[in-house]
GUPA-790510 format. One record per residue (C-alpha): x, y, z. Coordinates in steps of 0.2 Angstrom, whole numbers, padded with zeros to 4 digits, always signed. Layout:
<koltors>
XYZ/...
</koltors>
This chain:
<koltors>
-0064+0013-0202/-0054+0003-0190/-0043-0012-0193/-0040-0009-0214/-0027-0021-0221/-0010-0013-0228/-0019-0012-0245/-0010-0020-0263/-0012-0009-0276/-0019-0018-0292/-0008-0023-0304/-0009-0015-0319/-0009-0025-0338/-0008-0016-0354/-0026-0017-0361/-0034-0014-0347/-0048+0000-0345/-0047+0011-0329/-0063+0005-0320/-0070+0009-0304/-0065-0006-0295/-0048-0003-0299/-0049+0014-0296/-0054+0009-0278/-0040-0004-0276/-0025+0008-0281/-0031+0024-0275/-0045+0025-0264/-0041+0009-0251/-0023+0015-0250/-0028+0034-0245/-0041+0028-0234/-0029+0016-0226/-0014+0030-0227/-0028+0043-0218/-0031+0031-0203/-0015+0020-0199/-0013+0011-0184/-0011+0019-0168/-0009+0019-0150/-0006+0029-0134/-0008+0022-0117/-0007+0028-0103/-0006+0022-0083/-0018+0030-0071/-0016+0018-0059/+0001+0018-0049/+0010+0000-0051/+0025-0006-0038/+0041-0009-0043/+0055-0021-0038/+0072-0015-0036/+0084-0024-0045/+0073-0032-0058/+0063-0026-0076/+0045-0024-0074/+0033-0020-0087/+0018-0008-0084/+0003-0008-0083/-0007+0003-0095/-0025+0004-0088/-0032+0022-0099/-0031+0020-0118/-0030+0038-0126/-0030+0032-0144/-0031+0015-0151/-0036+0016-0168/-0037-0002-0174/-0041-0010-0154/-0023-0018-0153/-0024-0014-0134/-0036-0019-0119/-0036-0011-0103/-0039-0026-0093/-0032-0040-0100/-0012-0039-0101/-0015-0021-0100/+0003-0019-0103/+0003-0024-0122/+0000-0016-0134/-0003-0031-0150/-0002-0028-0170/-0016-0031-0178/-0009-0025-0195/+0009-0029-0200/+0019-0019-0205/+0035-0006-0198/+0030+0005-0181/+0038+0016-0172/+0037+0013-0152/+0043+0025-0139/+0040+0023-0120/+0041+0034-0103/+0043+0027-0083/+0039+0039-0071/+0043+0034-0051/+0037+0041-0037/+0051+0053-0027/+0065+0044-0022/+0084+0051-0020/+0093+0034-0021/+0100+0021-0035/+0095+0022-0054/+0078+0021-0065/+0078+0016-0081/+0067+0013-0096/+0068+0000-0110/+0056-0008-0124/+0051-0026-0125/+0046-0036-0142/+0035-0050-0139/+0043-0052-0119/+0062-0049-0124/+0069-0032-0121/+0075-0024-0139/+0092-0022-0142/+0096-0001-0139/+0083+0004-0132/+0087+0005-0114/+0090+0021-0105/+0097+0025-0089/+0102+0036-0074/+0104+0043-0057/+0089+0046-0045/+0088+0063-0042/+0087+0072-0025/+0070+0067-0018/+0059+0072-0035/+0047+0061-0045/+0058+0055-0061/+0054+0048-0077/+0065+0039-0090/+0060+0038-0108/+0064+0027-0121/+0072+0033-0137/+0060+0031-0155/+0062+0015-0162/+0057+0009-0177/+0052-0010-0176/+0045-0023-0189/+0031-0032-0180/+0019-0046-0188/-0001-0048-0184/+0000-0055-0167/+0017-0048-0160/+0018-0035-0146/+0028-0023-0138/+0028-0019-0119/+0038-0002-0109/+0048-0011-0094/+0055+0000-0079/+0068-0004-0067/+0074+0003-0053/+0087+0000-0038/+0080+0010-0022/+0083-0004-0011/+0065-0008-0012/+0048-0008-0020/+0046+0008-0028/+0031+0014-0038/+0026+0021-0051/+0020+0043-0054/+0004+0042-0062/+0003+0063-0062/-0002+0074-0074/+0011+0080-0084/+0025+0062-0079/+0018+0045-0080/+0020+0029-0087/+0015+0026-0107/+0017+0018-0121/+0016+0027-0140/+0015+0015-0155/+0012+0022-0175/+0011+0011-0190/+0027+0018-0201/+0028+0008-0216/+0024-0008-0223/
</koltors>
């Protein structure tokens, strides 16, 4: 039952009889709606260079969940797009390969432009793969408006990305509210 709109609950008249079709339109589209929301997790399975100095989005090449097919692994893979409007909450996580110098970071983007707050940072460690994650947002997207995870990091040079088991780069997207 993918891609259901957010459903309108039928308006109520005085006179009215409860019928069937208005049964179905306050209770049974919003439950079956509620019961399978938009969601998304992608991950990256393929490892992406990095430039220092400078934001770049990933790539997210294995789709996990995608309940109403707001994401495509090929075609800007990095995306994930709303296909139902509505309140989200977006989170996203960088991981580089080992790399003891400069800074890694992780922020979201909103239909290309990073989003206010989200941005984290810090220090390399010693010569171990890192990851950086974003913190939860909650953002208001429309049909048609996506949302990216960008690294950045300042090595000195191109740096890519740990696709391993347990630290890689993704991108988790639920539908929160209308």
């Amino acid at each position: 039952m993918a891609n259901l709109p957010v459903p309108v609950l039928a308006s109520e008249v005085a006179g009215n009889f409860f019928t069937a079709a208005l049964a179905r339109a306050g209770i049974y589209n919003a439950g079956t709606f509620l019961l399978n929301p938009p969601l998304f997790v992608g991950t990256q399975n393929t490892t992406q260079s990095t430039t220092t100095g400078a934001w770049t989005v990933t790539s997210l090449d294995t789709t996990q969940v995608d309940s109403y097919g707001g994401h495509s692994n090929t075609t800007n893979n990095s995306r994930y797009t709303a296909q139902v409007a509505g309140l989200y909450q977006v989170c996203g996580v960088v991981g580089w390969a080992s790399n003891a110098t400069g800074i890694r970071g992780a922020r979201l983007h909103l239909n290309g432009a990073p989003i206010q707050g989200t941005a984290q940072m810090t220090i390399a460690a010693s010569g171990s793969v890192h990851a950086m994650a974003t913190p939860v947002r909650v953002v208001r997207l429309g049909a048609g408006d996506y949302v990216e995870v960008a690294g950045w990091q300042s090595s000195g040079g191109a740096l890519v990305t740990n696709v391993g088991s347990d630290i890689a780069p993704a991108l988790w997207v639920c539908w929160a509210g209308a």
